[in-house]
N, CA, C, O and CB atoms as a CASP TS submission, in Angstrom:
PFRMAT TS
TARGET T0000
AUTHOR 0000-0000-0000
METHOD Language model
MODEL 1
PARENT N/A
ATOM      1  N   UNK     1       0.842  -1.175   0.000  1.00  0.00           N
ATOM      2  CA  UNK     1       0.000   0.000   0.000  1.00  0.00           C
ATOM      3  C   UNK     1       0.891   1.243   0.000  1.00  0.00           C
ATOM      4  O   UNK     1       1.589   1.431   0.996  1.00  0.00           O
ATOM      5  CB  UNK     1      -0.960  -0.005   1.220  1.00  0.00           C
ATOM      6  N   UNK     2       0.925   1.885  -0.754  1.00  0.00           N
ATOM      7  CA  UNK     2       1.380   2.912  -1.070  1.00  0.00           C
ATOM      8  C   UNK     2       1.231   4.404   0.064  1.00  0.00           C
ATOM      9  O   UNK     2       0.218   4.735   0.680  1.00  0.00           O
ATOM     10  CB  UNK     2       0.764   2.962  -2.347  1.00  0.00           C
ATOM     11  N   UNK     3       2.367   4.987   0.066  1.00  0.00           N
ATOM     12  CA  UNK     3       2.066   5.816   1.362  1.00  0.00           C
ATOM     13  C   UNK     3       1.829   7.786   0.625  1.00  0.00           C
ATOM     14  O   UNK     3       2.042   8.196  -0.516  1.00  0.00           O
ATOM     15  CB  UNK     3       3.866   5.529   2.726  1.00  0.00           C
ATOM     16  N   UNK     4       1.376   8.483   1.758  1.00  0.00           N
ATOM     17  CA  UNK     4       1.041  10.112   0.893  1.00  0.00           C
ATOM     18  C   UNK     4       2.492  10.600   1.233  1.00  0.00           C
ATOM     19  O   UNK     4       3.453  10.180   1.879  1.00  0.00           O
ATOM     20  CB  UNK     4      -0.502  11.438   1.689  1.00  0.00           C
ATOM     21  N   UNK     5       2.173  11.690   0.482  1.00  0.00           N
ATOM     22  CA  UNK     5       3.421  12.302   0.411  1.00  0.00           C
ATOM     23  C   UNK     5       3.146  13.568   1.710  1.00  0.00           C
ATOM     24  O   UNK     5       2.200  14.264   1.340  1.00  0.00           O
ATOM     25  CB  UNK     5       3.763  12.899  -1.352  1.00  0.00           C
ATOM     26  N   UNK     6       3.482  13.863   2.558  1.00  0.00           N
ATOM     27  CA  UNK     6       3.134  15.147   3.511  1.00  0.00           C
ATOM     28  C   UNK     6       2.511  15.889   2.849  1.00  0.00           C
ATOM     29  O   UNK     6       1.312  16.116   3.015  1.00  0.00           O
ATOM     30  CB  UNK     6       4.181  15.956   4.094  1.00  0.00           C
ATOM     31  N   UNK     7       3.372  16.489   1.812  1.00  0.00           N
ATOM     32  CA  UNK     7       2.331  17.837   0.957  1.00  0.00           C
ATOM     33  C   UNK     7       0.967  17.081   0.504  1.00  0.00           C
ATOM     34  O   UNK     7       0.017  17.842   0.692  1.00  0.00           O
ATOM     35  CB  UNK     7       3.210  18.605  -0.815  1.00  0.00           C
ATOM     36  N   UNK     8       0.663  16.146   0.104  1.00  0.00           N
ATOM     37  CA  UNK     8      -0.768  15.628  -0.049  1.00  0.00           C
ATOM     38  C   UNK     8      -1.322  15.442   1.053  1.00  0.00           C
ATOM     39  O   UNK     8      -2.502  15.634   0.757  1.00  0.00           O
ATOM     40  CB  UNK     8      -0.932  14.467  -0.721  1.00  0.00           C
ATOM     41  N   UNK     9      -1.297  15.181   2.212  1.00  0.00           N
ATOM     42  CA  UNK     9      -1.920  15.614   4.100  1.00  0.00           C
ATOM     43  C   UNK     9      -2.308  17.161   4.004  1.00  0.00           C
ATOM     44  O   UNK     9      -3.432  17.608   4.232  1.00  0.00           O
ATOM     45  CB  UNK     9      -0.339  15.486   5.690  1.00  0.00           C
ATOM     46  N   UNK    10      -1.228  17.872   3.640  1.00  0.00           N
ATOM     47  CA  UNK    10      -1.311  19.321   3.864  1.00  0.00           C
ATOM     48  C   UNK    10      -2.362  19.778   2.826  1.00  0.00           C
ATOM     49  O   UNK    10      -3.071  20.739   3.122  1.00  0.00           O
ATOM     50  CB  UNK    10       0.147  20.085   3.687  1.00  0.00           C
ATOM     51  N   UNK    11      -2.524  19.137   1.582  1.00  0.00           N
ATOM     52  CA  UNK    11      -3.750  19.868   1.075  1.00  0.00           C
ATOM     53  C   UNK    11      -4.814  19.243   0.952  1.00  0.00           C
ATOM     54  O   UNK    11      -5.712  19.531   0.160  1.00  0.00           O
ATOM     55  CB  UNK    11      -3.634  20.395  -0.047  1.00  0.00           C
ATOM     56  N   UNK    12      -4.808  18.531   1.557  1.00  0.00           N
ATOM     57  CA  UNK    12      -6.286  17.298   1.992  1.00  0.00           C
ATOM     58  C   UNK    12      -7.047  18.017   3.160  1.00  0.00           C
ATOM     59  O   UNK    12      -8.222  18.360   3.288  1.00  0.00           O
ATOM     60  CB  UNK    12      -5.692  15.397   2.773  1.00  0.00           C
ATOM     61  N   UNK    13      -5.666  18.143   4.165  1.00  0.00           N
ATOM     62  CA  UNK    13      -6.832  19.494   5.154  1.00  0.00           C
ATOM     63  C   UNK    13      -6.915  20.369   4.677  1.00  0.00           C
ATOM     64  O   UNK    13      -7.761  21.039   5.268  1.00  0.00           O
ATOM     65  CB  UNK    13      -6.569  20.160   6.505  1.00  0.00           C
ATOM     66  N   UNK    14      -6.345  21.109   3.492  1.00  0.00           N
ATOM     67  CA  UNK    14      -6.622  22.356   3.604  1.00  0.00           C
ATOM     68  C   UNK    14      -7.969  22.723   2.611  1.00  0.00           C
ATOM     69  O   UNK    14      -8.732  23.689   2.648  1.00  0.00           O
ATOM     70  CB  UNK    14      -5.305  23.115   3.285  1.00  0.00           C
ATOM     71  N   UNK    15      -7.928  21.579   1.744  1.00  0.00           N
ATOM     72  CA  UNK    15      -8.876  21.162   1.033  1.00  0.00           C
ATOM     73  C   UNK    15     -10.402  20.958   1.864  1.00  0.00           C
ATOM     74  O   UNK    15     -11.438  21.558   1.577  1.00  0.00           O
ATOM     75  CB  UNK    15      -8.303  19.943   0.439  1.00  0.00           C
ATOM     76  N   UNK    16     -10.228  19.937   2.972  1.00  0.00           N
ATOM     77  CA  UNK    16     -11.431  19.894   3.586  1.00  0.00           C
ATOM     78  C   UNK    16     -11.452  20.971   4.866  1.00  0.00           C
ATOM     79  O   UNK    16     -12.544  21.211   5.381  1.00  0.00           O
ATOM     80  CB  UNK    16     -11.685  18.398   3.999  1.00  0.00           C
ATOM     81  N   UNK    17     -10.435  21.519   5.299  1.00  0.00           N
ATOM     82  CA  UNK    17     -11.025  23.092   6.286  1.00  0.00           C
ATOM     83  C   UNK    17     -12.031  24.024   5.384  1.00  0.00           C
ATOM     84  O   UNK    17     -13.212  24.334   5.539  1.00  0.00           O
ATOM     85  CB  UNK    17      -9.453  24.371   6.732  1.00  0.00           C
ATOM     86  N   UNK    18     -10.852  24.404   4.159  1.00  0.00           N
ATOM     87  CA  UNK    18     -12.247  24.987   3.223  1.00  0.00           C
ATOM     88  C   UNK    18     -13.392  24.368   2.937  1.00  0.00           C
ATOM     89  O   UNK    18     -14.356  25.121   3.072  1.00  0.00           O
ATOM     90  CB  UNK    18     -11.985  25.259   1.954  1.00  0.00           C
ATOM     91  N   UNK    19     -13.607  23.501   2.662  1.00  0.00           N
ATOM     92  CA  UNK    19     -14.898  22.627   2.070  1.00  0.00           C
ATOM     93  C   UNK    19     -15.568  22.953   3.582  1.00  0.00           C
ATOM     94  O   UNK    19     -16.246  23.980   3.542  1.00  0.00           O
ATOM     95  CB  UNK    19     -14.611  20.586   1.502  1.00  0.00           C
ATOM     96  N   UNK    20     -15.533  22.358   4.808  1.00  0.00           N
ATOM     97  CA  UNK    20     -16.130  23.224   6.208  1.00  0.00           C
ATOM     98  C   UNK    20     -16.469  24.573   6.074  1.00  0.00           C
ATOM     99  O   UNK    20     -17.616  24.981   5.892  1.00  0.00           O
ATOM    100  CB  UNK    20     -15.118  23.309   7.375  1.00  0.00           C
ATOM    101  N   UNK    21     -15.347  25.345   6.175  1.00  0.00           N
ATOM    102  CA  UNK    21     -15.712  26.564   6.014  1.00  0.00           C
ATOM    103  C   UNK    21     -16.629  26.994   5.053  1.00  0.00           C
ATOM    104  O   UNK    21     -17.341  27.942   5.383  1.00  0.00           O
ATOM    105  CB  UNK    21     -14.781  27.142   5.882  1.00  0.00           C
ATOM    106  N   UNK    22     -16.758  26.576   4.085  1.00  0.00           N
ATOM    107  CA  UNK    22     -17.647  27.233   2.783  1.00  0.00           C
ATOM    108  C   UNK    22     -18.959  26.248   3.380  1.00  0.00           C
ATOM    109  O   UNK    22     -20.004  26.810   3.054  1.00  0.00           O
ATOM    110  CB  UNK    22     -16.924  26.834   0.708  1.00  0.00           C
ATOM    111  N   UNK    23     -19.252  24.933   4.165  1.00  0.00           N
ATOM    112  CA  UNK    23     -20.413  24.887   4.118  1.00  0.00           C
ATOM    113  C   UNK    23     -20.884  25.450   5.781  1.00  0.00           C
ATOM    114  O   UNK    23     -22.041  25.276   6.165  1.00  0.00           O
ATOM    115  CB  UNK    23     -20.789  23.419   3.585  1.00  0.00           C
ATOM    116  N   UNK    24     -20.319  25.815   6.263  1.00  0.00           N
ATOM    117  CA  UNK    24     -20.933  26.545   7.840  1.00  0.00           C
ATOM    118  C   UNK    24     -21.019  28.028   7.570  1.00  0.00           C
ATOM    119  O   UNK    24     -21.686  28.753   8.309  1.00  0.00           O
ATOM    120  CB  UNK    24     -19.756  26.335   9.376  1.00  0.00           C
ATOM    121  N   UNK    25     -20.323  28.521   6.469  1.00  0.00           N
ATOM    122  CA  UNK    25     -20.988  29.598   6.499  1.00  0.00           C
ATOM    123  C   UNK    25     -22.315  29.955   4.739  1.00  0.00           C
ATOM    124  O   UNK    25     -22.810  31.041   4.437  1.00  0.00           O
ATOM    125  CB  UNK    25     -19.537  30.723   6.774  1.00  0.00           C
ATOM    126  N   UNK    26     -22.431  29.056   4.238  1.00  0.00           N
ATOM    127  CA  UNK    26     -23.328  29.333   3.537  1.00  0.00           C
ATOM    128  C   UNK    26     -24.642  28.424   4.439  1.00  0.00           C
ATOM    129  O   UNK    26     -25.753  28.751   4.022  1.00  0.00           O
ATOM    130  CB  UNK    26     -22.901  28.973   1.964  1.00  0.00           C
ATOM    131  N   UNK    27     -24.669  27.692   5.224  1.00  0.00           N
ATOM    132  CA  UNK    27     -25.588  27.380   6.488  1.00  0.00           C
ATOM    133  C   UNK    27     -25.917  28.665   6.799  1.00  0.00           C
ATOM    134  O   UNK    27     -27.029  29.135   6.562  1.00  0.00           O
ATOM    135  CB  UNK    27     -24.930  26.584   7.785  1.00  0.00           C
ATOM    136  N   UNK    28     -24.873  29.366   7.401  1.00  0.00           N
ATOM    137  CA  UNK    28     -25.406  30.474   8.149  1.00  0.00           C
ATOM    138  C   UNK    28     -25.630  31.769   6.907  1.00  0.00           C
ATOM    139  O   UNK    28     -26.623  32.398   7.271  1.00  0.00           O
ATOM    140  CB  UNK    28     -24.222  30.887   9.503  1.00  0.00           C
ATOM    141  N   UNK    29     -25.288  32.141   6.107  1.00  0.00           N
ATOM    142  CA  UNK    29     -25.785  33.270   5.374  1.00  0.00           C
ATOM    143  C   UNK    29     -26.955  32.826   4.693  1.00  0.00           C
ATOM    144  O   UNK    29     -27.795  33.723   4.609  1.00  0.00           O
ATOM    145  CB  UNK    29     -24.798  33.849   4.426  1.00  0.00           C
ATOM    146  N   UNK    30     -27.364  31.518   4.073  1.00  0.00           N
ATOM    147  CA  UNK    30     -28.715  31.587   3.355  1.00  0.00           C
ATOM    148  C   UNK    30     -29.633  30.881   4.511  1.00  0.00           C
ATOM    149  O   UNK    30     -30.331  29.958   4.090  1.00  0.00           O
ATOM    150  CB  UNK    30     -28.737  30.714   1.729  1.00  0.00           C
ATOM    151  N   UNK    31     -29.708  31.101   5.542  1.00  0.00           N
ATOM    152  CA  UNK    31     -30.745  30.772   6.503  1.00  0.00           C
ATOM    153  C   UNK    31     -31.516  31.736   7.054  1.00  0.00           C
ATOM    154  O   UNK    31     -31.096  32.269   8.082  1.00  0.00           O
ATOM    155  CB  UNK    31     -30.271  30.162   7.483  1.00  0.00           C
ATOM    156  N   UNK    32     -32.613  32.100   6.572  1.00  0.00           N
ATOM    157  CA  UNK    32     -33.594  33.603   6.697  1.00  0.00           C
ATOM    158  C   UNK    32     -34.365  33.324   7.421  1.00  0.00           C
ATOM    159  O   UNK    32     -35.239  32.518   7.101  1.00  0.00           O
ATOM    160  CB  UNK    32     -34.389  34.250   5.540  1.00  0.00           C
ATOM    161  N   UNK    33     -34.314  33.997   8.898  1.00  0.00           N
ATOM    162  CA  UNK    33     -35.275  34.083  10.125  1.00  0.00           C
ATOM    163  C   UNK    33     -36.236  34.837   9.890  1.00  0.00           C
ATOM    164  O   UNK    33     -36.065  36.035   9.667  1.00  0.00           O
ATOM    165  CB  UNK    33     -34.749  34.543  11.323  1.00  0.00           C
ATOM    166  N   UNK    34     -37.503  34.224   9.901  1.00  0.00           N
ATOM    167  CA  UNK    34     -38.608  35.139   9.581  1.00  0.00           C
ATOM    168  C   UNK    34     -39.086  35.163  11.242  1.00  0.00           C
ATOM    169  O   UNK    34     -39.329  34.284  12.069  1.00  0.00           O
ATOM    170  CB  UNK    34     -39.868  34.486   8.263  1.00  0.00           C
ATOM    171  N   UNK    35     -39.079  36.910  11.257  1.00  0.00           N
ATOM    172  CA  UNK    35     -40.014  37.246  12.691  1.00  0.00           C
ATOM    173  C   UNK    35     -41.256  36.547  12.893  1.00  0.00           C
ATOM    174  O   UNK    35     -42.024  36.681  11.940  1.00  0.00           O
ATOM    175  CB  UNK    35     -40.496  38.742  12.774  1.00  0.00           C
ATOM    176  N   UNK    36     -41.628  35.941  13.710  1.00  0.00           N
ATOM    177  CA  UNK    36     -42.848  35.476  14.457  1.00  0.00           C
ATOM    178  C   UNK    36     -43.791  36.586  14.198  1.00  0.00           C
ATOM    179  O   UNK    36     -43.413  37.750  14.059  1.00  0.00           O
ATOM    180  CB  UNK    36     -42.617  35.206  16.067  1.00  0.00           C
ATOM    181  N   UNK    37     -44.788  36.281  14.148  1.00  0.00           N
ATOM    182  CA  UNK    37     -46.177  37.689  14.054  1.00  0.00           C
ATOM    183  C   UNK    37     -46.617  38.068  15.455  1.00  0.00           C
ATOM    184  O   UNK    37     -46.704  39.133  16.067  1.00  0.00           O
ATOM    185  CB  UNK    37     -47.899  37.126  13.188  1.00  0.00           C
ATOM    186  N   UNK    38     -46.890  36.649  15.766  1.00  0.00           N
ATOM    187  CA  UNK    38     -47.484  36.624  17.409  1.00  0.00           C
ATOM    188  C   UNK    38     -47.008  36.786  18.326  1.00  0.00           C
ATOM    189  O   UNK    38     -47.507  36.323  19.352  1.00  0.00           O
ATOM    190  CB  UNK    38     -47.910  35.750  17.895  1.00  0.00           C
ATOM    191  N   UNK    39     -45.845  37.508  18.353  1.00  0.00           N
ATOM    192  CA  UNK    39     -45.144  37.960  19.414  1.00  0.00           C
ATOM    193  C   UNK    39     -45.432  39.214  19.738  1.00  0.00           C
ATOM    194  O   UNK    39     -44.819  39.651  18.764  1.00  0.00           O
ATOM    195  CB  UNK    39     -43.899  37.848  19.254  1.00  0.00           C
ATOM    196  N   UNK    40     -45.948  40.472  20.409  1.00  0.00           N
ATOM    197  CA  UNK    40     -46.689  41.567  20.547  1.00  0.00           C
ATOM    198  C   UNK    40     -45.858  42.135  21.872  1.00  0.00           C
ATOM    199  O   UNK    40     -45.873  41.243  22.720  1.00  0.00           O
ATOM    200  CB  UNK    40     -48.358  41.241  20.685  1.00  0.00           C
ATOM    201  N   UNK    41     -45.373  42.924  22.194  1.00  0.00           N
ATOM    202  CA  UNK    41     -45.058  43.463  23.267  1.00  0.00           C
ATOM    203  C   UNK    41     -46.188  44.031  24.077  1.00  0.00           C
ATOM    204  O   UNK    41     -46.877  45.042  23.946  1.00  0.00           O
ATOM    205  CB  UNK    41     -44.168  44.316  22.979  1.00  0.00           C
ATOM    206  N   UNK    42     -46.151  42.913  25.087  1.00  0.00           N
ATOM    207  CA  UNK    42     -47.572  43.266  26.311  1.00  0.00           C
ATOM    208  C   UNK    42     -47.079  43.416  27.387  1.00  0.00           C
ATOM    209  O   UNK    42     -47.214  42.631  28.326  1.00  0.00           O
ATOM    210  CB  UNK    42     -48.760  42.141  26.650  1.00  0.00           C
ATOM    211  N   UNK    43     -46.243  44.758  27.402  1.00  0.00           N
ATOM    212  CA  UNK    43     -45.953  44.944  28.839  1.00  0.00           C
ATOM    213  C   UNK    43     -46.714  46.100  29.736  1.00  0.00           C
ATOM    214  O   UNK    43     -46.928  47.232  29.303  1.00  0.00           O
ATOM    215  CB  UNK    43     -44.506  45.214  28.891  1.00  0.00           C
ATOM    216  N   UNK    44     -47.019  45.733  30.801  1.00  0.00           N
ATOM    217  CA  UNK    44     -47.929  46.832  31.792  1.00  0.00           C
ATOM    218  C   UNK    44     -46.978  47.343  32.674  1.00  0.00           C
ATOM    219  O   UNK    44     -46.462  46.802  33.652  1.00  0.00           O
ATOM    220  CB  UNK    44     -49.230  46.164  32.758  1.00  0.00           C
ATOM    221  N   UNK    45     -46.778  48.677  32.108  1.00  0.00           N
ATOM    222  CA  UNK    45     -46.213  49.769  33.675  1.00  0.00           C
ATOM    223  C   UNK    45     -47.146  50.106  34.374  1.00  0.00           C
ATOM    224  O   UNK    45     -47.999  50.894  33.964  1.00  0.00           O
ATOM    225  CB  UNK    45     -45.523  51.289  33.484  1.00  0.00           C
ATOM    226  N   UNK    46     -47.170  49.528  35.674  1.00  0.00           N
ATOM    227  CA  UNK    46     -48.048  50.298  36.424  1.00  0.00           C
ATOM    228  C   UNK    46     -47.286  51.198  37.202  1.00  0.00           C
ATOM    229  O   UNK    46     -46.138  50.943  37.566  1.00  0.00           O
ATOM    230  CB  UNK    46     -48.914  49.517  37.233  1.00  0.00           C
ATOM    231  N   UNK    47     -47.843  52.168  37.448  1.00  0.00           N
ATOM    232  CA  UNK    47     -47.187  53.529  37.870  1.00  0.00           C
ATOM    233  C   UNK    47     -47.657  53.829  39.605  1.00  0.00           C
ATOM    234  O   UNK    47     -48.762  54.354  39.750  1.00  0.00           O
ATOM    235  CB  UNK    47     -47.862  54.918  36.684  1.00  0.00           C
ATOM    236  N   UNK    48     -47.228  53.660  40.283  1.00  0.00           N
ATOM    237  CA  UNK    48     -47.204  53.759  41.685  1.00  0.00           C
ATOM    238  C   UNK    48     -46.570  54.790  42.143  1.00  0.00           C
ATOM    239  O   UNK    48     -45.522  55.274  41.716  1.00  0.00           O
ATOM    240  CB  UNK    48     -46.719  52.747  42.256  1.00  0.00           C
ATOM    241  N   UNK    49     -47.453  55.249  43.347  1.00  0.00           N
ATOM    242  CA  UNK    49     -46.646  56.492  43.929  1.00  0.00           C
ATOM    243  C   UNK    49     -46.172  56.315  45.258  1.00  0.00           C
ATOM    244  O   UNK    49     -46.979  56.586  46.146  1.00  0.00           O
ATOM    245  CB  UNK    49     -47.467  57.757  43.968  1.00  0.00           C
ATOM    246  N   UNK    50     -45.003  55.908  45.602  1.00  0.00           N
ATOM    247  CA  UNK    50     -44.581  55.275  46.412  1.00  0.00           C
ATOM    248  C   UNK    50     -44.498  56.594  47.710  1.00  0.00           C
ATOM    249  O   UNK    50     -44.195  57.770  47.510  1.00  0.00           O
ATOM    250  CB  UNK    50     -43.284  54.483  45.815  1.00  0.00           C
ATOM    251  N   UNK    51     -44.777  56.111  48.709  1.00  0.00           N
ATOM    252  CA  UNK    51     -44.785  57.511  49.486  1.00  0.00           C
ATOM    253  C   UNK    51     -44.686  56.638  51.125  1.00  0.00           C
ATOM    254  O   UNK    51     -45.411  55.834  51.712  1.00  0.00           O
ATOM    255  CB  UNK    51     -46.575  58.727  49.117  1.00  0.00           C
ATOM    256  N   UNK    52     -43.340  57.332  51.428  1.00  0.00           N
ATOM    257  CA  UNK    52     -42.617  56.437  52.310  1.00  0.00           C
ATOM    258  C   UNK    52     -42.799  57.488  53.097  1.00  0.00           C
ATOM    259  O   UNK    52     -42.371  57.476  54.251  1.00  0.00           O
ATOM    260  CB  UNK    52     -41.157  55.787  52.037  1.00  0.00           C
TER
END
């Protein structure tokens, strides 16, 4: 069985770091979060007059 040469290691990772890299970030750039509708901000200030 025939053995690699180092420089073929060295561009096998560098080959598959890129191939990673190009697919974790096209994961993350074409993945479009659409806002929820039903989320409504229902918050109550109640206003108290604190009198110590």
């Amino acid at each position: 069985m025939p053995q690699m040469a180092p420089i073929s290691w060295l561009f096998m990772f560098i080959l598959f770091s890129f191939t990673l890299l190009m697919f974790c970030s096209s994961n993350y750039f074409l993945f479009k979060i659409s806002p929820s509708q039903t989320f409504e901000k229902k918050i109550n200030f109640n206003s108290f007059n604190w009198k110590w």
